[in-house]
C-alpha atoms as a printed R data frame, in Angstrom:
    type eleno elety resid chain resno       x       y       z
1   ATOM     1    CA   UNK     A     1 133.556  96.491 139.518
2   ATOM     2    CA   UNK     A     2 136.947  94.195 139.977
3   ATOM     3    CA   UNK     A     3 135.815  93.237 143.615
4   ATOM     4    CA   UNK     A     4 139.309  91.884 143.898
5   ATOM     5    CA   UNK     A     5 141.323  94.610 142.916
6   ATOM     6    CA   UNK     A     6 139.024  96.880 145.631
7   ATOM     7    CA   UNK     A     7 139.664  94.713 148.568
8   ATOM     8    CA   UNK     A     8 143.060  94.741 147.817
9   ATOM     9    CA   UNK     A     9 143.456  98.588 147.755
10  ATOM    10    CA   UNK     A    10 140.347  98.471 151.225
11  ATOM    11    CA   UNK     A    11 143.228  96.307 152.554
12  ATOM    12    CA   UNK     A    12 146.295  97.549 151.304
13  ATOM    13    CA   UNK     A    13 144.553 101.628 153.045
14  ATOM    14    CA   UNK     A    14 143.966  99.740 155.811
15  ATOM    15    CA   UNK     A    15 147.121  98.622 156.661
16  ATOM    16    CA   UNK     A    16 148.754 101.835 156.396
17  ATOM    17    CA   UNK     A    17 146.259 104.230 157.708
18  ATOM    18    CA   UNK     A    18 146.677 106.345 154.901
19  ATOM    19    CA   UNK     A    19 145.160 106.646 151.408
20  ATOM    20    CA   UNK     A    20 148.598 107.635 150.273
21  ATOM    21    CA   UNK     A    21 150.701 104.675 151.667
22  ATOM    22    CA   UNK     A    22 148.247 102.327 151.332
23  ATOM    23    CA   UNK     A    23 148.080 103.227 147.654
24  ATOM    24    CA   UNK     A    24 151.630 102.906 146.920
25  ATOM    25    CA   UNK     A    25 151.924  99.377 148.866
26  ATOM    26    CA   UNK     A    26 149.325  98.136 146.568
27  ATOM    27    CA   UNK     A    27 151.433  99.722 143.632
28  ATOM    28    CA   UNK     A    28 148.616 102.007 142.357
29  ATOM    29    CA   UNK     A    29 147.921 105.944 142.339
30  ATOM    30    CA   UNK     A    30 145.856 107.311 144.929
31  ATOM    31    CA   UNK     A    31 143.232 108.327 142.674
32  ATOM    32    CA   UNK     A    32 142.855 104.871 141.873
33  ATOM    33    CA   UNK     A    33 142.331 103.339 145.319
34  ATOM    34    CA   UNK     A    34 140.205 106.146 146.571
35  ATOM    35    CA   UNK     A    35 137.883 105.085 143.021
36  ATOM    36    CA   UNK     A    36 138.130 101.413 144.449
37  ATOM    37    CA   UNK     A    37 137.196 101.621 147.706
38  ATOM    38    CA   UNK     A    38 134.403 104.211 146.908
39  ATOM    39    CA   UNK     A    39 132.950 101.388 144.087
40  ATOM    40    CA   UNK     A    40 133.276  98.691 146.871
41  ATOM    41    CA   UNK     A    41 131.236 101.363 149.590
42  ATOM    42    CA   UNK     A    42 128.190 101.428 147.095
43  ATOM    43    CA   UNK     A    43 128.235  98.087 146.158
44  ATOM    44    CA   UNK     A    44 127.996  96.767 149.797
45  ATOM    45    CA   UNK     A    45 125.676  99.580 151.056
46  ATOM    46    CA   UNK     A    46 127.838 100.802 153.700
47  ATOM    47    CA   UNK     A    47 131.208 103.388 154.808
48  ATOM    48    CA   UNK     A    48 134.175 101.148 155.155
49  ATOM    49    CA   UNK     A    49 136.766 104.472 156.530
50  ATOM    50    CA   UNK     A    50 135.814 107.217 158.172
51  ATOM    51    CA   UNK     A    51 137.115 110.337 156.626
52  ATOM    52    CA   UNK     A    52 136.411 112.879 159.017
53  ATOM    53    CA   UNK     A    53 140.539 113.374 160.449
54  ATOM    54    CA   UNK     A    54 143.062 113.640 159.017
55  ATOM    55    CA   UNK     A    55 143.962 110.389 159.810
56  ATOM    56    CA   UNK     A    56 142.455 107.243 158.148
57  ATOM    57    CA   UNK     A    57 140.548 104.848 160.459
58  ATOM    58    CA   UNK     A    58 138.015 102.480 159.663
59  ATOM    59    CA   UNK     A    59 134.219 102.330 160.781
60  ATOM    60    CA   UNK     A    60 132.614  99.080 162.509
61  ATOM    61    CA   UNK     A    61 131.195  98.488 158.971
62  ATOM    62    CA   UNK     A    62 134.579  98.515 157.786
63  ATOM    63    CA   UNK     A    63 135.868  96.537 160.926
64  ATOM    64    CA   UNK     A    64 133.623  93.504 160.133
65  ATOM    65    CA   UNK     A    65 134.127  93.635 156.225
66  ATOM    66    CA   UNK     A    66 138.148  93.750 156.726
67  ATOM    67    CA   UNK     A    67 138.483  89.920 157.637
68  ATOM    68    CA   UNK     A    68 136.296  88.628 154.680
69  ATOM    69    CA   UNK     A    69 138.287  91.452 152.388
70  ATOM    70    CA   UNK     A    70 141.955  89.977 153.415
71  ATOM    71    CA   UNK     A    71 140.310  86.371 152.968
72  ATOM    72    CA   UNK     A    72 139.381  86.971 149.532
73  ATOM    73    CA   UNK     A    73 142.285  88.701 148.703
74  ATOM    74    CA   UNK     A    74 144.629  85.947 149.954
75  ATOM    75    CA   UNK     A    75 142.377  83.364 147.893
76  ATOM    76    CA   UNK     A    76 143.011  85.867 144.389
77  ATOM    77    CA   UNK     A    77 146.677  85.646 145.199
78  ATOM    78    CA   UNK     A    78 146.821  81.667 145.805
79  ATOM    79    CA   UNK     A    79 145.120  80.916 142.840
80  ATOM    80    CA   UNK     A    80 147.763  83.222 140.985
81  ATOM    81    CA   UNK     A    81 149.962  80.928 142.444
82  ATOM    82    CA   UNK     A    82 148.456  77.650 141.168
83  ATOM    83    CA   UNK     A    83 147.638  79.002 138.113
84  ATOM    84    CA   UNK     A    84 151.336  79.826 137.522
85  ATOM    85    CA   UNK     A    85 152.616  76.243 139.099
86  ATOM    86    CA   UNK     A    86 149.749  75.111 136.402
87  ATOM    87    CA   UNK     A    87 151.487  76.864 133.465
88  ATOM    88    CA   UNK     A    88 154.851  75.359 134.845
89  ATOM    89    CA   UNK     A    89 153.707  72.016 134.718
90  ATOM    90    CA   UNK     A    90 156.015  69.239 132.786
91  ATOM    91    CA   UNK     A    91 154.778  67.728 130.009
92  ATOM    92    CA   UNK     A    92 156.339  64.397 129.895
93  ATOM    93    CA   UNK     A    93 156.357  63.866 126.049
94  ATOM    94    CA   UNK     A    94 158.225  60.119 124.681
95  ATOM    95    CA   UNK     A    95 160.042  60.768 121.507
96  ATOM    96    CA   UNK     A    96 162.091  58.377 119.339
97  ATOM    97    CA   UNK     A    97 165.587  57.049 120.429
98  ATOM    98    CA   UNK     A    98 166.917  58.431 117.341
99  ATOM    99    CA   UNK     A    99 166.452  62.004 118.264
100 ATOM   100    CA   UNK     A   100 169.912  63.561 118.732
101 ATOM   101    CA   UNK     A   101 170.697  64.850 122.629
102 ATOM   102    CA   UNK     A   102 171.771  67.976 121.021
103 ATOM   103    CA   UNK     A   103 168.899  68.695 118.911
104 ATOM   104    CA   UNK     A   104 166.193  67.198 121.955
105 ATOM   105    CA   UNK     A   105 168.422  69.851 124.638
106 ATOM   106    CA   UNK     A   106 167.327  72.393 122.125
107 ATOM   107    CA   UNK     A   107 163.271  71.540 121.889
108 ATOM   108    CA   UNK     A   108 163.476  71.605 125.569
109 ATOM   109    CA   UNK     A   109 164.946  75.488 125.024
110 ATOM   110    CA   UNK     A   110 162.652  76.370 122.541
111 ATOM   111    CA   UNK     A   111 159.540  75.060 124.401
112 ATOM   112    CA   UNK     A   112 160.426  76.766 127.402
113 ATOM   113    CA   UNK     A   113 160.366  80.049 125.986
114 ATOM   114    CA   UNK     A   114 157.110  79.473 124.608
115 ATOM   115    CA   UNK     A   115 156.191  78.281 128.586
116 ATOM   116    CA   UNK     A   116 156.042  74.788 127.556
117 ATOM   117    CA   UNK     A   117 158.140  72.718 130.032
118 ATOM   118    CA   UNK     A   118 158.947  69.550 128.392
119 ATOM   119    CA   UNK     A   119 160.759  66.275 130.200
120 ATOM   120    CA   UNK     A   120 161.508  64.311 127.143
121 ATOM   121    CA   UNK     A   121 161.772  60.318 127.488
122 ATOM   122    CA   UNK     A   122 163.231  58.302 124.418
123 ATOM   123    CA   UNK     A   123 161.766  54.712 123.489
124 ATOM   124    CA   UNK     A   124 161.453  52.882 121.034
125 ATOM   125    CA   UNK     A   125 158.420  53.202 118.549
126 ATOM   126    CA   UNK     A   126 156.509  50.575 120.562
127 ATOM   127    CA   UNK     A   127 157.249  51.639 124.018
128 ATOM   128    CA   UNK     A   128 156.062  55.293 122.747
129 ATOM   129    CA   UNK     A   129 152.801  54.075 121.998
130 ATOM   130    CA   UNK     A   130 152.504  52.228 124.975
131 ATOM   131    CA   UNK     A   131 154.091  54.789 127.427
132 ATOM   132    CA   UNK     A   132 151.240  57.283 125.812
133 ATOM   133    CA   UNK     A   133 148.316  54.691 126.427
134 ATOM   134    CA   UNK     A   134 148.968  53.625 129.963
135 ATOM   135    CA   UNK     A   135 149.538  57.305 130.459
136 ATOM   136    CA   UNK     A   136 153.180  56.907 131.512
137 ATOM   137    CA   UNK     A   137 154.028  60.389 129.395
138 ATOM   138    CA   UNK     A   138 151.420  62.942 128.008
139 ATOM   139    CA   UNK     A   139 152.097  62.649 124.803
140 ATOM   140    CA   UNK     A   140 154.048  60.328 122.613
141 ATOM   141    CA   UNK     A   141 155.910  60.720 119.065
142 ATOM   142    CA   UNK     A   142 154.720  57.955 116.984
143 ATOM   143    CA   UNK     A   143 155.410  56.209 114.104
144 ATOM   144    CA   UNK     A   144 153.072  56.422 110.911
145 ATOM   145    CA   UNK     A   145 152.253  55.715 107.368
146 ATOM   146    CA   UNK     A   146 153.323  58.057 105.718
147 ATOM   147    CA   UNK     A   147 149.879  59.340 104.329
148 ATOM   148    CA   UNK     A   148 148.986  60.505 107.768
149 ATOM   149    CA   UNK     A   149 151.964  61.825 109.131
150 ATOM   150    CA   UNK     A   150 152.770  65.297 110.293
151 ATOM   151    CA   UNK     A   151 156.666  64.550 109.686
152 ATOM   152    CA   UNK     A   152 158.051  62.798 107.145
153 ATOM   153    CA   UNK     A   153 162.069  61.811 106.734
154 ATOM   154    CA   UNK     A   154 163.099  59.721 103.329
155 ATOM   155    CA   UNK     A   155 165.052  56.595 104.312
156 ATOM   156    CA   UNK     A   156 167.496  54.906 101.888
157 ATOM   157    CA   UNK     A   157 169.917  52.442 102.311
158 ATOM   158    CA   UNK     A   158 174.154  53.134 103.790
159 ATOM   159    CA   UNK     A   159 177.549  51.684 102.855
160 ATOM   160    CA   UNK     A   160 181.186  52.049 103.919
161 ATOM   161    CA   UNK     A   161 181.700  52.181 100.376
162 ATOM   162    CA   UNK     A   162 180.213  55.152  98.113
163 ATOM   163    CA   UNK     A   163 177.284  53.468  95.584
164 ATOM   164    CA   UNK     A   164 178.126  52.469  91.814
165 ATOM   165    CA   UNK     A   165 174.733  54.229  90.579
166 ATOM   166    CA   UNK     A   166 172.491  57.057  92.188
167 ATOM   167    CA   UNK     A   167 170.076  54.719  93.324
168 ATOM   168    CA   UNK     A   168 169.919  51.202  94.758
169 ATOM   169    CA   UNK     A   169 168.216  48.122  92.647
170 ATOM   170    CA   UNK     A   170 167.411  45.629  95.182
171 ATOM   171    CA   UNK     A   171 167.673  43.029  92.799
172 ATOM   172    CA   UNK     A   172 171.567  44.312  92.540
173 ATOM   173    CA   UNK     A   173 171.872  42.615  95.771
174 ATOM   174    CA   UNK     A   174 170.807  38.702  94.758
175 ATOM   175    CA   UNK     A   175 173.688  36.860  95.674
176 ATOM   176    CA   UNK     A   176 175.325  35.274  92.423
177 ATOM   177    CA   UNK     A   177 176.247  31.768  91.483
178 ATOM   178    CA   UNK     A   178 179.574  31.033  93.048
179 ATOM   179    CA   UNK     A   179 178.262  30.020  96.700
180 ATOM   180    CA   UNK     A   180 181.524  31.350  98.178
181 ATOM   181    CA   UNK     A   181 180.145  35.028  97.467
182 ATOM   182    CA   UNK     A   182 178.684  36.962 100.715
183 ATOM   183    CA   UNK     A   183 175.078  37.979 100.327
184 ATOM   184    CA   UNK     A   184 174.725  41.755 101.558
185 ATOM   185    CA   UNK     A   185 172.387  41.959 104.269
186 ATOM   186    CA   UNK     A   186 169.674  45.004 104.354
187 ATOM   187    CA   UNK     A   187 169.734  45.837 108.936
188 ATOM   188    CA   UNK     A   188 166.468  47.721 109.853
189 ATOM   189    CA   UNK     A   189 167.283  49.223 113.201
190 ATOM   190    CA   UNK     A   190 164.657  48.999 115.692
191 ATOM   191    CA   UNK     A   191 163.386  52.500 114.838
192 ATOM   192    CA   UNK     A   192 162.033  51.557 111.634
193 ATOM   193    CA   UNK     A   193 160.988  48.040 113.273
194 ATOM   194    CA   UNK     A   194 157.281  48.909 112.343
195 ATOM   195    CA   UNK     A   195 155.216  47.142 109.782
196 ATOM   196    CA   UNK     A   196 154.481  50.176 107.236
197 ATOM   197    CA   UNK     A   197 158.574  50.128 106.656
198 ATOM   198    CA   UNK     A   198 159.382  46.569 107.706
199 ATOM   199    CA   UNK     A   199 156.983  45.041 105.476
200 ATOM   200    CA   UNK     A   200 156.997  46.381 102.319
201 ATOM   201    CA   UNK     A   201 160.931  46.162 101.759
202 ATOM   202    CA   UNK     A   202 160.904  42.311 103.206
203 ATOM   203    CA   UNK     A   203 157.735  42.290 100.106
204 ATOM   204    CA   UNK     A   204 159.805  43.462  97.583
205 ATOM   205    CA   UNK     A   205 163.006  42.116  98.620
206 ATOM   206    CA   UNK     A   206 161.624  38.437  98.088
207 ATOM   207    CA   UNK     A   207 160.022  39.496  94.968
208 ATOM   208    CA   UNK     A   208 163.082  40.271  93.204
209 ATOM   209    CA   UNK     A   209 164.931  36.875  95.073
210 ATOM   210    CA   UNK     A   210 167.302  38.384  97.881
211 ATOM   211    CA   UNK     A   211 166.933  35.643 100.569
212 ATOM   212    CA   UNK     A   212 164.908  35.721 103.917
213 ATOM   213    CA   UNK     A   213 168.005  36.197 105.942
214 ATOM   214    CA   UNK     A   214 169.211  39.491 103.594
215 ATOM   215    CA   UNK     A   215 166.832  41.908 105.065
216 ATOM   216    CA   UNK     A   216 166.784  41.251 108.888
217 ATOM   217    CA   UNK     A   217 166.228  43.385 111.939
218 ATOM   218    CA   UNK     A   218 169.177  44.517 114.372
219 ATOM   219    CA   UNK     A   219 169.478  44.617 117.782
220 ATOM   220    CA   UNK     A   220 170.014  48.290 117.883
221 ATOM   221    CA   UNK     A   221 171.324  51.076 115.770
222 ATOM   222    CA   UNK     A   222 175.078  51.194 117.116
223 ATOM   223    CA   UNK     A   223 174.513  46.815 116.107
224 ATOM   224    CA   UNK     A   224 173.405  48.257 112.560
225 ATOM   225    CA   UNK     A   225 175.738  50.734 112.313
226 ATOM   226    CA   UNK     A   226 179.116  48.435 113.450
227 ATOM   227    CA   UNK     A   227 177.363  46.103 110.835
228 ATOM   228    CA   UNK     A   228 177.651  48.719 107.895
229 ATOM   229    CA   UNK     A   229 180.817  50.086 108.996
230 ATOM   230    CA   UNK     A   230 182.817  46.747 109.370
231 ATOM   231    CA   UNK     A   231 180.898  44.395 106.108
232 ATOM   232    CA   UNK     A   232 179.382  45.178 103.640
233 ATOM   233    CA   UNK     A   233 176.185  44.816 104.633
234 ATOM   234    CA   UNK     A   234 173.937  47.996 104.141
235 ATOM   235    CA   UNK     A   235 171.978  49.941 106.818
236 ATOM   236    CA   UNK     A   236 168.233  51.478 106.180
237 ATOM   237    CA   UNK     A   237 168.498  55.014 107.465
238 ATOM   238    CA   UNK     A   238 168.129  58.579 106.775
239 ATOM   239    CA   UNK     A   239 170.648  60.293 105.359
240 ATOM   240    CA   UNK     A   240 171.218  62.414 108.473
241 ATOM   241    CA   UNK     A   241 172.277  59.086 110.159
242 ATOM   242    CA   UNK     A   242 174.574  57.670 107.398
243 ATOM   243    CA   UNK     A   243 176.395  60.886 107.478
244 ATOM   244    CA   UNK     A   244 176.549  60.937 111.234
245 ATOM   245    CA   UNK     A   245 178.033  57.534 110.786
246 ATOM   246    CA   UNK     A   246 180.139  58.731 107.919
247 ATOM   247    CA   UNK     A   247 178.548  56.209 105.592
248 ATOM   248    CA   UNK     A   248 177.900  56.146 102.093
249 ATOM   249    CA   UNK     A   249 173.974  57.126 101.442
250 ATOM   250    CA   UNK     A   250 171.986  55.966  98.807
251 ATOM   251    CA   UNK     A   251 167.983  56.449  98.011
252 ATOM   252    CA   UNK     A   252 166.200  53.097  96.538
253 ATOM   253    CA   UNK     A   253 164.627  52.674  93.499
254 ATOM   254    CA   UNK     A   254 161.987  50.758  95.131
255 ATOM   255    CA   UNK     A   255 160.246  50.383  97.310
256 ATOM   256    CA   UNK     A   256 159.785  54.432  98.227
257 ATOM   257    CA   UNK     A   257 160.506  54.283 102.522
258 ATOM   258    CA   UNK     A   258 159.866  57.127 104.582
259 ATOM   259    CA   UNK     A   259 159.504  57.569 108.250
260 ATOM   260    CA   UNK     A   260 155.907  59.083 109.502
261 ATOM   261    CA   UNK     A   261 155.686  60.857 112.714
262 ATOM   262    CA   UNK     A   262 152.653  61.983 114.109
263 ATOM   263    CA   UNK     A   263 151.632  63.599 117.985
264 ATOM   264    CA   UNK     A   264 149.925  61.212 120.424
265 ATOM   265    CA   UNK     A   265 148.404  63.219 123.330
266 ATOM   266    CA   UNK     A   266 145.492  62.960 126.011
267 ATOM   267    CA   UNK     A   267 144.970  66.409 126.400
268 ATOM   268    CA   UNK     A   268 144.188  68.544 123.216
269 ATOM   269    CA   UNK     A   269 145.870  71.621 124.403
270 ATOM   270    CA   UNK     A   270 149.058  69.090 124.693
271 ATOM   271    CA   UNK     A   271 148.780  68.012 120.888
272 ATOM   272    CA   UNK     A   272 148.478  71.464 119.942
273 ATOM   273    CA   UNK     A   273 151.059  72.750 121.379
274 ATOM   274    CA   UNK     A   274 153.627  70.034 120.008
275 ATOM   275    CA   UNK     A   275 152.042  69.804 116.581
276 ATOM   276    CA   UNK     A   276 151.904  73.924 115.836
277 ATOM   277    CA   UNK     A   277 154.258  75.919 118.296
278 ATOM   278    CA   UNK     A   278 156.861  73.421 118.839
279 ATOM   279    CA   UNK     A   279 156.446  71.821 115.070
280 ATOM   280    CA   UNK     A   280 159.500  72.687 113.197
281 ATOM   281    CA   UNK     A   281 161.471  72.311 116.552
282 ATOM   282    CA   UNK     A   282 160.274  68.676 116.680
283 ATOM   283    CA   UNK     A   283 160.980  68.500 112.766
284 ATOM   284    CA   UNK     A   284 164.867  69.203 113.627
285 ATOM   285    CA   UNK     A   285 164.690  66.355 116.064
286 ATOM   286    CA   UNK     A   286 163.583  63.529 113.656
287 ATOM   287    CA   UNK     A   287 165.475  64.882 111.115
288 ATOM   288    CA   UNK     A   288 163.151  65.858 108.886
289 ATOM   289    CA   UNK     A   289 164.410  69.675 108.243
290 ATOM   290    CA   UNK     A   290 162.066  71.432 106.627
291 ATOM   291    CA   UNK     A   291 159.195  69.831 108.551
292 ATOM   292    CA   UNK     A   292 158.230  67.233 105.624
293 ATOM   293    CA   UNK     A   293 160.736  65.527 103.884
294 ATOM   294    CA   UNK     A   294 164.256  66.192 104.329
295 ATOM   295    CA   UNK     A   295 166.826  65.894 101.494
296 ATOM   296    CA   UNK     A   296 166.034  62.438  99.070
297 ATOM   297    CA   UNK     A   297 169.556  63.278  96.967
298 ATOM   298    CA   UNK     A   298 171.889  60.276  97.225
299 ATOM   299    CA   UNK     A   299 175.614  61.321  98.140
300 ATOM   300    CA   UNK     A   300 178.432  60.103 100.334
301 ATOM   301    CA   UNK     A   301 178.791  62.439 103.661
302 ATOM   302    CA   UNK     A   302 180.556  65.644 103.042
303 ATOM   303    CA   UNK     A   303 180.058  65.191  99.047
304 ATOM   304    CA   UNK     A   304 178.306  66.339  96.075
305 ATOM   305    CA   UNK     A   305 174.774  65.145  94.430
306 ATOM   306    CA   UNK     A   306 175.033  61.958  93.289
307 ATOM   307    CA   UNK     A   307 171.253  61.563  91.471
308 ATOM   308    CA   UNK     A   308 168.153  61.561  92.036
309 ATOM   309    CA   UNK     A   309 165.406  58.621  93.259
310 ATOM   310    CA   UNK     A   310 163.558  57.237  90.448
């Protein structure tokens, strides 16, 4: 027997006087309350109405039981009420500054028709990690290597001016003889500030001689960008970003560079629901489209194919 559901109708039929009314406040056929308050009878030994008239009163059993039936029955409906101000609840998630308003307005959409109420909060890849740990947000995006990352987005370097080849040589970039001649500096914007990115291109860029200074770490992406836009200098980035910036993109030959993403979270249920229901939502966001890698060809914005990465 649903002990709630009878008190309510015992309630509801006591209210109204009437099996009829009652019922219909309680939004269920007669039948149905008479069953209830019948089950409820038995199961506490004793007649909670007396039947006899026409009209419905209730018996000193039923007198005493009525108080502890509304109590109940105000305690079911509260803890609807919680339980629905539960589902409600935000989950502060930090996510990389990268992320496009448009395409972050939109997660927020999409999780809220799945009942997921997100507050986003971007930061920068150490602040995520940091914001998750001190539990300043539930759950963080975070940057990765790429072997254990649930997104991945192919980075590649960008130029005001379209590339010569379909991929970029770093070794193209050595400065030559005549000391007159500007050395193209590589910008990592703070994004890609981390050391399974960072590291491996400084690596290879001294192996093949570009100087310490030629592969250096901005201030921000709009310093990056104004960088790439106004000098020669090249900009590590996805090719979402160079086209956003209407910049020449190229992949490199070498070192392969791709942004990992992964979900930080302190609650499983949390994690879940960012890494399955909300997945390619979050893909969108970081740019990688098809929730791996988005597209590795190298063109200029708004052009053809120009190769493919060796």
């Amino acid at each position: 027997m649903d002990v709630v559901a009878a008190c309510r109708a015992f309630v509801a039929v006591s209210g109204h006087g009437s099996f009829t009314s009652g019922a219909a406040a309680a939004g269920i056929p007669q039948s149905v309350a008479s069953r209830r308050i019948a089950a409820l009878e038995e199961h506490f030994g004793g007649r909670l109405f007396d039947r006899s008239s026409r009209a419905v009163r209730l018996t000193p059993f039923g007198q005493d039981m009525l108080p502890s039936a509304r109590r109940l029955v105000d305690l079911a409906d509260a803890m609807a009420d919680d339980a629905e101000r539960a589902r409600l609840r935000p989950l502060r998630v930090a996510v990389p500054e990268i992320c496009p308003p448009r395409r972050l307005a939109d997660l927020v959409v999409a999780a809220r028709r799945q009942r997921i109420h997100l507050e986003v909060r971007p930061a920068g890849p150490q602040q995520r990690e940091e914001l998750c740990r001190t539990l300043e947000v539930g759950a963080a995006i975070v940057a990765v290597p790429e072997a254990t990352a649930a997104w991945r987005v192919p980075l590649g370097l960008a130029a005001r001016t379209p590339f010569p080849a379909p991929t970029v040589f770093l070794e193209t970039l050595r400065s030559g003889r005549a000391r007159t001649q500007a050395r193209r500096r590589i910008l990592i914007q703070p994004e890609d500030d981390v050391a399974h990115l960072r590291d491996p291109l400084t690596r290879v860029g001294q192996a093949v001689g570009l100087a310490p200074a030629q592969v250096t770490v901005a201030l921000s992406l709009v310093d990056a960008a104004a960088a790439a836009l106004g000098s020669p200098d090249l900009l590590l980035c996805s090719r979402e970003q160079a086209e956003d910036f209407a910049l020449h993109w190229c992949p490199l030959a070498g070192p392969r560079l791709l942004r990992g993403y992964d979900v930080a979270a302190g609650v499983r249920e949390d994690l879940d629901q960012l890494s399955t229901v909300l997945y390619a939502d979050i893909a969108r966001c970081l740019g990688a489209s098809d929730g791996h890698e988005s597209r590795t060809e190298g063109s200029p914005p708004g052009g053809p194919s120009t190769g493919e990465p060796t």
